[in-house]
LONUBA-974032 format. One record per residue (C-alpha): x, y, z; residue in one letter; residue number from 1. Coordinates in pm, whole numbers, always signed. Example, Ala and Ser with C-alpha at 12.3 -4.5 7.8 and 13.67 -1.06 7.14 Angstrom:
<atoms>
[atom [+1230, -450, +780], A, 1]
[atom [+1367, -106, +714], S, 2]
</atoms>
This chain:
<atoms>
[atom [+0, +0, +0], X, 1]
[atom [+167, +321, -53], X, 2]
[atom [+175, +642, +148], X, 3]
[atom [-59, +806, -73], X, 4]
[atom [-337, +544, -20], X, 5]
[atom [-283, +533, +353], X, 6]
[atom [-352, +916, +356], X, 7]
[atom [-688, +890, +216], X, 8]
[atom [-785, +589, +421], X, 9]
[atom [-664, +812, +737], X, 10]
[atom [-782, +1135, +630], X, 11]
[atom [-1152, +939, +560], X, 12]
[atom [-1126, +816, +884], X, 13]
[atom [-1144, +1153, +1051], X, 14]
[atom [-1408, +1285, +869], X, 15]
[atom [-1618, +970, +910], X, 16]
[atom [-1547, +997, +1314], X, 17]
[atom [-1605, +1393, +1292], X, 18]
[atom [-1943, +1343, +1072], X, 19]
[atom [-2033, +1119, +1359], X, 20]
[atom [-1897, +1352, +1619], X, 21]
[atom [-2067, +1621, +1500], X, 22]
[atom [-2436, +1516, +1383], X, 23]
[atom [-2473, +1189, +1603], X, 24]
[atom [-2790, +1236, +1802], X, 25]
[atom [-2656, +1329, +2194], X, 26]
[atom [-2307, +1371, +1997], X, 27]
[atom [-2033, +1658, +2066], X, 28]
[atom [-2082, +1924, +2328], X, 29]
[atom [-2446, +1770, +2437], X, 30]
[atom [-2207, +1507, +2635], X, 31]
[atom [-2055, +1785, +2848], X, 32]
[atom [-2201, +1924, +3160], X, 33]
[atom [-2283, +2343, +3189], X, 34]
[atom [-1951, +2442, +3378], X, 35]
[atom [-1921, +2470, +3720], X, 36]
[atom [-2043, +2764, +3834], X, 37]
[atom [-1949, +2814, +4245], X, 38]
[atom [-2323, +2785, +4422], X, 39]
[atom [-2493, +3035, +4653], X, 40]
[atom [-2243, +3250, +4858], X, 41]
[atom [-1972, +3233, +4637], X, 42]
[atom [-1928, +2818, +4730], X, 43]
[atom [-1833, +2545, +4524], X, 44]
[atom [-2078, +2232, +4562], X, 45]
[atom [-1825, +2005, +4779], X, 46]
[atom [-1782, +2308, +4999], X, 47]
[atom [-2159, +2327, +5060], X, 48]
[atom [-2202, +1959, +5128], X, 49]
[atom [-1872, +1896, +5308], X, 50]
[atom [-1681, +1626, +5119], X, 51]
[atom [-1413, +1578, +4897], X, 52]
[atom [-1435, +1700, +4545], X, 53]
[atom [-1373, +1364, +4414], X, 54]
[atom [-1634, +1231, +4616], X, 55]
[atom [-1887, +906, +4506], X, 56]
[atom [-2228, +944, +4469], X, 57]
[atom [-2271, +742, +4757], X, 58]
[atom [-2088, +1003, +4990], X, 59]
[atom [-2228, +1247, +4806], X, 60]
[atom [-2601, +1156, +4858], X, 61]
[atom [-2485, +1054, +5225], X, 62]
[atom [-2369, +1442, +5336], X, 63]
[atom [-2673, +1544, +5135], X, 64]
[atom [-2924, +1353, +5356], X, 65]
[atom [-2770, +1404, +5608], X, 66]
[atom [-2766, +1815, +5580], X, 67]
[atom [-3085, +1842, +5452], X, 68]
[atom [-3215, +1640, +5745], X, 69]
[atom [-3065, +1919, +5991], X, 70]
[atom [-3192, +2207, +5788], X, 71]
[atom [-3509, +2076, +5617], X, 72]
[atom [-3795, +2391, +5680], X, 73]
[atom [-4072, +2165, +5869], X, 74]
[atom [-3788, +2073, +6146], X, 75]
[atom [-3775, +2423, +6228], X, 76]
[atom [-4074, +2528, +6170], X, 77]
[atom [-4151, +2607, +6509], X, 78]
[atom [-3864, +2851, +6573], X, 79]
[atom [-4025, +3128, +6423], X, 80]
[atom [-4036, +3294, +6044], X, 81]
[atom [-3681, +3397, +6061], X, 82]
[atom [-3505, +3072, +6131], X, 83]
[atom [-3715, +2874, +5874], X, 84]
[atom [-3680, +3146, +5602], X, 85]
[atom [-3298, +3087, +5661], X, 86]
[atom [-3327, +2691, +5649], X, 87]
[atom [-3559, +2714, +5311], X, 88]
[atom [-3262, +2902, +5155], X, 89]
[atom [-2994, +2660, +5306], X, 90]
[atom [-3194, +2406, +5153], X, 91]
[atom [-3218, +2556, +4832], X, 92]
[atom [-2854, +2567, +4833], X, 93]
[atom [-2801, +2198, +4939], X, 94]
[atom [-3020, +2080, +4689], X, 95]
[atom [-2836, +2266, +4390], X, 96]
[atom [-2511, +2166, +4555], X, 97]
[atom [-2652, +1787, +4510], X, 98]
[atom [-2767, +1811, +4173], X, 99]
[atom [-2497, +1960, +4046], X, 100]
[atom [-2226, +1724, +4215], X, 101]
[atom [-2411, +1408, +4127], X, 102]
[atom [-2439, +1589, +3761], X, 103]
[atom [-2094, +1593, +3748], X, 104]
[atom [-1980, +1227, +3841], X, 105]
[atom [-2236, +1117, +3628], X, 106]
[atom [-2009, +1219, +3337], X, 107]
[atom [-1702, +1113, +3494], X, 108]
[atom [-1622, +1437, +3619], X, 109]
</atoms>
């Protein structure tokens, strides 16, 4: 086979596995995750849920539970207004914390 053949063979290659890339149903940038964008208060997820960045989703969902089951609204709900408007917002935040965190590692992130 000479050079000149194995060009075309290789350059074909690419633009069959860029074609496919690029117009494959779920293909290209759909694969990626939005990018990590630090949560509430200027924190990253794995600072809001206290664990590792490179965390499972088993110790993930673990800190999760267990946070939300300190700070969950109808816990408090009989401290007054104040405290349970602050524990609906720290809830808020653990929940996007979660979902983004989980989000990630589901990608291999």
């Amino acid at each position: 086979m000479a050079l000149k053949d194995m060009l075309i063979i290789g350059g074909l290659a690419v633009l069959g596995y860029v074609l496919v890339w690029k117009f494959w149903p779920g293909g290209g940038a759909a694969k990626r995750p939005a990018p990590v964008q630090p949560s509430t208060r200027g924190q990253l997820w794995h600072e809001v849920l206290d664990v590792s960045p490179r965390a499972s989703i088993p110790e993930i969902t673990k800190a999760y539970r267990s946070l939300v089951s300190q700070y969950h609204p109808d816990k408090v709900a009989q401290l007054g207004a104040e405290i349970q408007h602050v524990a609906e917002e720290k809830t808020k935040q653990l929940n996007a914390a979660y979902e983004e965190g989980v989000a990630l590692r589901r990608v291999g992130m």
